[in-house]
C-alpha positions in Angstrom: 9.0 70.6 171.8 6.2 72.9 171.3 6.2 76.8 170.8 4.0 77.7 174.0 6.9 75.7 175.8 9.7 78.0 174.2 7.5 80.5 175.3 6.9 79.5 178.9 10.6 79.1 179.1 11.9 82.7 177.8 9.0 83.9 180.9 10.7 82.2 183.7 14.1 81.7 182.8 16.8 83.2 184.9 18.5 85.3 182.3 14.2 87.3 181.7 15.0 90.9 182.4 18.4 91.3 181.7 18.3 94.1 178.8 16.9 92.3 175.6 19.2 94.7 173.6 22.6 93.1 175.1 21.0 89.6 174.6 20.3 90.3 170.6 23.7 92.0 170.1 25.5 88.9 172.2 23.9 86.4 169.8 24.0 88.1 166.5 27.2 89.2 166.7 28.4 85.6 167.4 26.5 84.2 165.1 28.4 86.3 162.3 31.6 84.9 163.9 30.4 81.5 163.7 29.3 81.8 160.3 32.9 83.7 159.1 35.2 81.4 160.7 37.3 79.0 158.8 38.3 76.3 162.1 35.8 74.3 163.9 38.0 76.0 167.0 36.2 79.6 167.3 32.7 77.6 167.0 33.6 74.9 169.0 34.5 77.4 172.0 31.2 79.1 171.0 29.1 76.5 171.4 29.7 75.7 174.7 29.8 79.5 175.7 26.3 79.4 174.7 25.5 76.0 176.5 26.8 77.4 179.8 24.6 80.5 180.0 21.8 78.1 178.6 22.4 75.5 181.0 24.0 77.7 184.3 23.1 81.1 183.8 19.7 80.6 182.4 18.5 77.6 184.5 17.2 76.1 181.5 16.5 71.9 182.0 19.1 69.6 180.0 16.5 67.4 178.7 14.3 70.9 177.2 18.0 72.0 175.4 18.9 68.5 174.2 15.5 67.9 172.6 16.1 71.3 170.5 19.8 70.1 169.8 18.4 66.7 167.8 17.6 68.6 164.4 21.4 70.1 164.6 22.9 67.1 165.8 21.4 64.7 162.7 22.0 67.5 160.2 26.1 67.6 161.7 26.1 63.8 161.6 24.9 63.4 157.8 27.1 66.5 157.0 30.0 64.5 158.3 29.5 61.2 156.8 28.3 62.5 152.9 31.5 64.8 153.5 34.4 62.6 154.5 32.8 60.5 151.7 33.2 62.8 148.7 35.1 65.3 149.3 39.4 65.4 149.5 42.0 64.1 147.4 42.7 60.4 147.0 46.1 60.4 148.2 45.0 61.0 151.8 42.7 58.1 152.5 42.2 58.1 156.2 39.9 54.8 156.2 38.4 52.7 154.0 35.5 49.9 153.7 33.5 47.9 151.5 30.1 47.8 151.2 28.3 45.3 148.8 31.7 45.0 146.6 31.8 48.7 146.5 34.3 50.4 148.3 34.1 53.5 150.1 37.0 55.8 151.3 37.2 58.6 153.9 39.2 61.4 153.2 41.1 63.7 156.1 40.1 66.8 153.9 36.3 65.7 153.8 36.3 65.1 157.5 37.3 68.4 158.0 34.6 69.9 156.4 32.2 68.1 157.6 33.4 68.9 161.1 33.4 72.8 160.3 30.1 72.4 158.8 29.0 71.0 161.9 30.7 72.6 164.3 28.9 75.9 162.9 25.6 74.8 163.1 26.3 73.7 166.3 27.3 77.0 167.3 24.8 78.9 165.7 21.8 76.9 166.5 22.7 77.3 170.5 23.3 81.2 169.8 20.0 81.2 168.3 18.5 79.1 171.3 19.9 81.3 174.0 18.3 84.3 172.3 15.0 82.1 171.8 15.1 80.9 175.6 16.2 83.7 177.5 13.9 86.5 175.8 10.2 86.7 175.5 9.4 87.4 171.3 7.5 91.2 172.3 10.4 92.0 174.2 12.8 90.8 171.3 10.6 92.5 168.7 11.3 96.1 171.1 15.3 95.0 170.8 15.4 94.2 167.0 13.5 97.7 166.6 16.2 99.6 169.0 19.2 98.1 166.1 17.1 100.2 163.3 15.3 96.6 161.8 13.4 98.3 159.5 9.6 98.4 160.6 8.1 96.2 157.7 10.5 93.2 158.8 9.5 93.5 162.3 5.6 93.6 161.5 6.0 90.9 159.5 7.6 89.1 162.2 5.3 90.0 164.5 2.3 88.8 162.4 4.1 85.6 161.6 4.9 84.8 165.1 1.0 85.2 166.2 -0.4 83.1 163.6 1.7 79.8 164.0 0.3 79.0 167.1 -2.9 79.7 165.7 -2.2 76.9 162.5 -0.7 74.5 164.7 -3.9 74.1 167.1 -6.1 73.9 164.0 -3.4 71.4 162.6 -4.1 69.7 165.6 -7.9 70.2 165.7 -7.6 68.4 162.5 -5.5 66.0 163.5 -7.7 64.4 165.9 -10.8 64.6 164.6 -9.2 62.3 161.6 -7.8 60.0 164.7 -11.4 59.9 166.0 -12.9 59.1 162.9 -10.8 55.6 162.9 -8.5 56.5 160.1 -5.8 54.7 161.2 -4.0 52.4 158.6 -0.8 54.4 156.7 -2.6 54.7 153.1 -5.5 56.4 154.9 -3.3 58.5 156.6 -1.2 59.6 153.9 -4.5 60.5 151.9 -5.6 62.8 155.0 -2.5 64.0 155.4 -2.3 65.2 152.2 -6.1 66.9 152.7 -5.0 68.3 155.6 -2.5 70.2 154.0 -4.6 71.5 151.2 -7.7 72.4 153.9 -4.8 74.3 156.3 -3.8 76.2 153.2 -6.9 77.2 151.8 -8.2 78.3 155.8 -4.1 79.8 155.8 -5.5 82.3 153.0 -9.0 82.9 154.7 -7.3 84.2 157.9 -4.7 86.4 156.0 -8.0 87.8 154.5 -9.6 88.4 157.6 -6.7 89.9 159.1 -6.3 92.4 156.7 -9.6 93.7 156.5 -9.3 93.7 160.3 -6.2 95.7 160.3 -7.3 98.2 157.4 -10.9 98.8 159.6 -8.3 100.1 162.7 -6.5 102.5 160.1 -3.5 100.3 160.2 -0.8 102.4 158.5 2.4 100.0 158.8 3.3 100.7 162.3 2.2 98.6 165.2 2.3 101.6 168.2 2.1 99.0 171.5 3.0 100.5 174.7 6.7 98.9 174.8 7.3 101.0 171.4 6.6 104.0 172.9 8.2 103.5 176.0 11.6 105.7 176.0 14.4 102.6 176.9 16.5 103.1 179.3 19.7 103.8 179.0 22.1 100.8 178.2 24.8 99.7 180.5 28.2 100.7 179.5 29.6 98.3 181.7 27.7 95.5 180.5 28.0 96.6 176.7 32.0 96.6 177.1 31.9 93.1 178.6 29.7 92.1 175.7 32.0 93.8 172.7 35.4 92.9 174.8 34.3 89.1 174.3 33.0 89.0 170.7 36.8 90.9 169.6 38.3 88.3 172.0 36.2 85.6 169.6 37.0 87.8 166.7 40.9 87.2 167.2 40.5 83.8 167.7 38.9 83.0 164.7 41.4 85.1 162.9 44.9 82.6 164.7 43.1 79.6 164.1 41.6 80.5 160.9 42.2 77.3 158.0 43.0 75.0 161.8 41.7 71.5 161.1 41.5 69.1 163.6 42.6 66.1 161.9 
């Protein structure tokens, strides 16, 4: 999954001009839920709340959104396992194996864990997808600066976001031009690996250079004034905003019942 794809995506996606500003406070605000609940319930719920606008309401392909949910997934699964492995007490074995003459026990407390562990990043990774699919970066740049983001953090942003594509197609300049040259057996390619690395720093460094002697030549003061900054937003929609508040509270209170819940 490449970033011009994300990017495509938050273009053409269904949920594209609905107002960037309810979209940021609908997935940071249940992100902070996610993160402050104690029962894999309130994440749970949240996780497929975010699937179904992703999926549905978005229009966004299953195969695009399953591809982005591998990193989560693996990182749930080994949270899980190393979990229910060493942490609980020993008086409440829930299974246990051996494993060249060792034996290994898994405990209904560490299980638990590992389920809230990954039940939240579950939940926040698909808040932070619906945010990253449904909403072009330069519009989500305009709603981070309409909740008072202070302007460094959002020109830092903004700088960041332009230059990775920029290193990932000379990464993959590179790349190629060590696949044409034949280097093909894995010692070879750990040793241009490596010089890869140290050439995309050192050109990572040139380029920060250039960019700030470009910037200071255009009296670059801090402030990036684009046309969408000094736009005057319209007004938000009450309506909306209500719907928006009345479901994080509704999460809210849920995470408060069912807080210290286990499943097992």
């Amino acid at each position: 999954m490449s970033y011009s794809t994300i990017d495509t995506i938050a273009h053409t996606n269904r949920l594209r001009y609905i107002d960037t500003r309810l979209k940021v406070i609908f997935a940071i605000t249940t992100l902070l839920i996610t993160v402050a609940s104690t029962s894999p319930i309130t994440p749970i719920l949240i996780f497929l709340t975010a699937t179904i606008l992703i999926l549905f309401a978005a229009k966004i392909r299953l195969n695009i959104y399953l591809l982005l949910l591998l990193t989560p997934l693996l990182f749930g699964l080994i949270s899980v396992l190393l979990m229910s492995l060493f942490f609980g007490y020993t008086d409440s074995p829930l299974y246990s194996f051996e494993i060249l003459s060792h034996i290994f026990v898994l405990q209904k407390e560490g299980i638990n864990a590992g389920i809230l562990v990954a039940s939240r990043a579950f939940a926040g990774s698909a808040c932070l997808f619906f945010l990253a699919l449904t909403t072009p970066m330069t519009e989500l740049f305009t709603g981070l600066k309409w909740l008072r983001i202070p302007e460094v953090v959002i020109e830092l942003t903004m700088i960041i976001y332009r230059y990775i594509f920029l290193f990932l197609g000379e990464a993959q300049r590179m790349w190629l031009a060590s696949q044409m040259r034949g280097e093909n057996n894995f010692r070879t390619k750990i040793e241009v690996t490596s010089m890869m690395a140290s050439t995309l720093f050192l050109r990572t460094l040139h380029q920060g250079e250039k960019l700030f002697v470009a910037m200071n030549s255009r009296c670059y003061d801090g402030e990036t004034n684009s046309l969408s900054y000094r736009e005057n937003p319209k007004r938000i929609s009450v309506t909306a905003l209500f719907a928006v508040l009345l479901f994080e509270f509704s999460l809210a209170y849920l995470a408060i019942i069912t807080q210290n819940m286990a499943l097992i």
